[in-house]
C-alpha positions as CSV (number, residue, x, y, z in Angstrom):
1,X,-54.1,-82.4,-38.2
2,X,-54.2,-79.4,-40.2
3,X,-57.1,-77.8,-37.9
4,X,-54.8,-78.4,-35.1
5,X,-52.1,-76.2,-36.3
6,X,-54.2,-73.5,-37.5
7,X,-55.6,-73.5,-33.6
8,X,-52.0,-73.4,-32.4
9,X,-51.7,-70.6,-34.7
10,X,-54.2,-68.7,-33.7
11,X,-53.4,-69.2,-29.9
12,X,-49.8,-67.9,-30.5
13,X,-50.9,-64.6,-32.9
14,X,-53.2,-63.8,-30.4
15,X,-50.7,-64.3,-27.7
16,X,-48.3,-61.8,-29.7
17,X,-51.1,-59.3,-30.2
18,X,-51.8,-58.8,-26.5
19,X,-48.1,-59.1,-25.7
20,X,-47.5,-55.9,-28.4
21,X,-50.5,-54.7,-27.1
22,X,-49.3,-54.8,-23.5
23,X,-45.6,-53.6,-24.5
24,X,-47.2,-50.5,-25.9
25,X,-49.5,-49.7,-23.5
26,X,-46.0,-49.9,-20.9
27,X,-44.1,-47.5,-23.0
28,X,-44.8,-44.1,-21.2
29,X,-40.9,-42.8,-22.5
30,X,-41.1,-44.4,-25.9
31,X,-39.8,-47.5,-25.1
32,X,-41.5,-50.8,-25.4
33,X,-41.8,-52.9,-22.1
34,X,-42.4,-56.4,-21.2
35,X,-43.0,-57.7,-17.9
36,X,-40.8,-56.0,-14.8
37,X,-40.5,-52.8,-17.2
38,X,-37.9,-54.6,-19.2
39,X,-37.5,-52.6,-22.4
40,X,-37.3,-54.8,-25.2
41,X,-34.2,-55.1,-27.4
42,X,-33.8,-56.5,-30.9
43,X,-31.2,-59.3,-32.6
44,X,-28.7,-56.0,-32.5
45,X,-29.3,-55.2,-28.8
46,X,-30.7,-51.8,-30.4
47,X,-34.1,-50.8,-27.9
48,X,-37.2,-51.3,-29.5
49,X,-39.1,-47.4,-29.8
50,X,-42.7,-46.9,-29.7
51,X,-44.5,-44.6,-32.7
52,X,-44.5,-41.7,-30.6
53,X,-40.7,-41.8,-29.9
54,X,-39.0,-38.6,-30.2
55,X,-35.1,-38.1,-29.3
56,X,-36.4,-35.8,-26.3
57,X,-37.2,-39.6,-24.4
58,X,-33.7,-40.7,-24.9
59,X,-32.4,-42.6,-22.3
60,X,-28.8,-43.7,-21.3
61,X,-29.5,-47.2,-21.5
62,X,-30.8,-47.3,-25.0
63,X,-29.7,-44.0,-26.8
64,X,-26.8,-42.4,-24.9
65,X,-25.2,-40.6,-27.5
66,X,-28.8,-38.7,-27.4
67,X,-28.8,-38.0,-24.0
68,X,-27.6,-34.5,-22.8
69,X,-24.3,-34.3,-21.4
70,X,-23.8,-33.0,-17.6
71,X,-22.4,-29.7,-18.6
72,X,-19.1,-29.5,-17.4
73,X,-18.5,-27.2,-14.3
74,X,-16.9,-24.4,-15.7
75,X,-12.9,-23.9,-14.8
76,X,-12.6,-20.7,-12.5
77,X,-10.2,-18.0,-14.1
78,X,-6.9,-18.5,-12.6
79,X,-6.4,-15.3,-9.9
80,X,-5.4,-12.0,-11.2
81,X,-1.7,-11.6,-10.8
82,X,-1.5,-8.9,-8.3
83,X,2.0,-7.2,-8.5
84,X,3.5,-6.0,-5.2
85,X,3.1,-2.5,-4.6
86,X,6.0,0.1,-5.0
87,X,8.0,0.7,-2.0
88,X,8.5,4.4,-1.2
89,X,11.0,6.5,-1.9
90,X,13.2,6.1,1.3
91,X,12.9,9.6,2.8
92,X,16.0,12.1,2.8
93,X,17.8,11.5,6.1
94,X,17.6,14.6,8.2
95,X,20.6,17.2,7.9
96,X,21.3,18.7,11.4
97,X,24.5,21.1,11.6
98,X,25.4,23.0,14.7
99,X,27.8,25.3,15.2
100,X,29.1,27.8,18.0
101,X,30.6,31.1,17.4
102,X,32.4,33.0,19.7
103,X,30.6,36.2,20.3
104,X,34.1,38.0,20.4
105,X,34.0,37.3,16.8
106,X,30.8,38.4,16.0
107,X,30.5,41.2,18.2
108,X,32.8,43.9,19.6
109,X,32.8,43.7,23.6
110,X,29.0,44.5,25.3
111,X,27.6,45.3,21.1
112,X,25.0,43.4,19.5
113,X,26.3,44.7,15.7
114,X,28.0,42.5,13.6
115,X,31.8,43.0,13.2
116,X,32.9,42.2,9.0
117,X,34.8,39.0,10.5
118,X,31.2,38.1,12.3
119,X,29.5,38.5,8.8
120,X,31.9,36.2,6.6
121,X,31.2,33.3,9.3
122,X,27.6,33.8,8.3
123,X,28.3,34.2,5.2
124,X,29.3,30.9,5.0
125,X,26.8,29.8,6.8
126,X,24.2,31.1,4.4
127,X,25.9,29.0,1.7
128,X,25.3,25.7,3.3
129,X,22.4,26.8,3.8
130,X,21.0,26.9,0.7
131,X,22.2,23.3,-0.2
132,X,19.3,21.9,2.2
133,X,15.5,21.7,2.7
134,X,15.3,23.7,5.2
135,X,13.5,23.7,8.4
136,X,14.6,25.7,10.7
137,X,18.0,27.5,12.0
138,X,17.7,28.2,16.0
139,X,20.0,31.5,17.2
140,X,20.8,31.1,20.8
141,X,22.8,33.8,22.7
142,X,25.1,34.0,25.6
143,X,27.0,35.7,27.9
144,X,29.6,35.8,30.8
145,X,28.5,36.7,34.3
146,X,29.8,40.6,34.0
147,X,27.1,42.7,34.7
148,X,23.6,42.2,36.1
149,X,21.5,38.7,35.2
150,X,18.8,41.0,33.5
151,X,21.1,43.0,31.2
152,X,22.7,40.3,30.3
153,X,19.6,38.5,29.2
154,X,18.4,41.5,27.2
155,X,22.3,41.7,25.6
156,X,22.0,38.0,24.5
157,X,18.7,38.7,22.7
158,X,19.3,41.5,21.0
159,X,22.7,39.4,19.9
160,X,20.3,36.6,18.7
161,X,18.4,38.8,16.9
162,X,21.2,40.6,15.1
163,X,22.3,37.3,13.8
164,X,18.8,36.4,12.5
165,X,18.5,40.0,10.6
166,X,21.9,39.3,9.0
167,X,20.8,35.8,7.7
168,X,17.3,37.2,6.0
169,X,19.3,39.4,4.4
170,X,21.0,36.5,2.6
171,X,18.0,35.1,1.3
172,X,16.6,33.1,4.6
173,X,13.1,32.8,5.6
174,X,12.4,34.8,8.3
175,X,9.8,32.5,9.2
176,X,12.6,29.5,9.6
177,X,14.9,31.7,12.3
178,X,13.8,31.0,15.9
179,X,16.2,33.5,18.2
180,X,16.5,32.8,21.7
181,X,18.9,34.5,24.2
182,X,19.9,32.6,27.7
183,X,22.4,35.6,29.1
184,X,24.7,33.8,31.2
185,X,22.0,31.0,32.8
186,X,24.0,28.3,30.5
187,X,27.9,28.9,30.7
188,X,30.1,26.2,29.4
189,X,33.2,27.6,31.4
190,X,33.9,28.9,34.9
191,X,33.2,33.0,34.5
192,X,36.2,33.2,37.2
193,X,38.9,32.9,34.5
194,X,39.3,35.8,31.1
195,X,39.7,32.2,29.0
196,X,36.3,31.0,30.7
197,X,34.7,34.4,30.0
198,X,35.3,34.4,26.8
199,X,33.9,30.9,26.1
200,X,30.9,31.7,28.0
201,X,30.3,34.8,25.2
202,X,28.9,33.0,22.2
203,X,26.2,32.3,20.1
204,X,24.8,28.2,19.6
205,X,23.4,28.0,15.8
206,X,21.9,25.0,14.6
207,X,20.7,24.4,11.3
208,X,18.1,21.8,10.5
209,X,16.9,20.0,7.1
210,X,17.0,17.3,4.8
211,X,19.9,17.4,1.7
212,X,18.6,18.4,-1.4
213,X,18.3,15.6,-4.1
């Protein structure tokens, strides 16, 4: 009897020793294996680790506190904050100021010099004048139908130009003055009449700029 349990004995260490055997031997990540790759676990469901185990062959199944996390993807910045861009000053509305003299005040009858009552109107003129940016002022003359279509062209110039001279002498750019004369192409009133005449004698200024801020 007693040699019949030490054979069973024998039989079953020697079964364990080439099951270990064979678990090691199947424990490439540190794991021991039994048949189908199984890795073994203990009475505390704890994996069973070969010798060699270090914590770089931890798995998920067995160790998953030692297992690298999946490093979060990282959280893009939120986007800048892009502030919307200053509108522009609105630009100053353009000034435009024309006015129409009658050449019987500015002149005495077939002259091109300035009577005193002629130079207070530009006086004034001048004033408003230097309130603006200015751009230009445009000196257009005219005249009635008496006389010959090429003296009276010459006579409206030289009318145009007396006005400009007077109004650099106040301070204006000469450079801003364009002068123009039309002699009597561009009456306004029938030359038959001494009221229509006279309309028809005059000199069109127009001032143009912006208002100073």
């Amino acid at each position: 009897m007693k040699t019949i349990w030490r054979s069973l004995l024998v039989a079953a260490g020697t079964m364990l020793a080439g099951t270990s055997m064979q678990a090691v031997a199947q424990a490439p990540q540190g794991y021991w294996t039994g048949p189908g790759n199984q890795i073994w676990l203990n009475n505390y469901g704890q994996c069973w680790k070969a010798a060699y185990w270090t914590p770089a062959m931890a798995t998920a199944e067995c160790d998953p506190d030692l297992v690298p996390k999946p490093s979060a993807k990282p959280v893009p910045p939120p986007p800048p904050v892009v502030k919307p861009a200053a509108k522009p000053a609105p630009k100053p509305a353009p000034v435009a100021a024309k006015i129409t003299l009658a050449a019987d005040v500015l002149f005495d009858f077939d002259k091109s010099a300035l009577k005193p009552e002629g130079k207070s109107k530009l006086d004034d003129l001048a004033v408003k004048v230097r309130d603006i940016n200015l751009e230009v002022v445009i000196a257009i003359g005219h005249t009635d139908s008496i006389g010959s279509d090429a003296y009276n062209q010459k006579l409206s110039v030289r009318r145009a130009e007396s006005v400009k001279a007077y109004l650099v002498s106040k301070g204006v750019e000469p450079n801003r003055i364009y002068t123009e004369g039309k002699g009597e192409k561009q009456p306004v009133a029938s030359n038959k009449t001494k009221d229509g005449r006279q309309k028809n004698r005059r000199v069109e200024i127009e001032v143009i700029g912006t208002r100073k801020k």
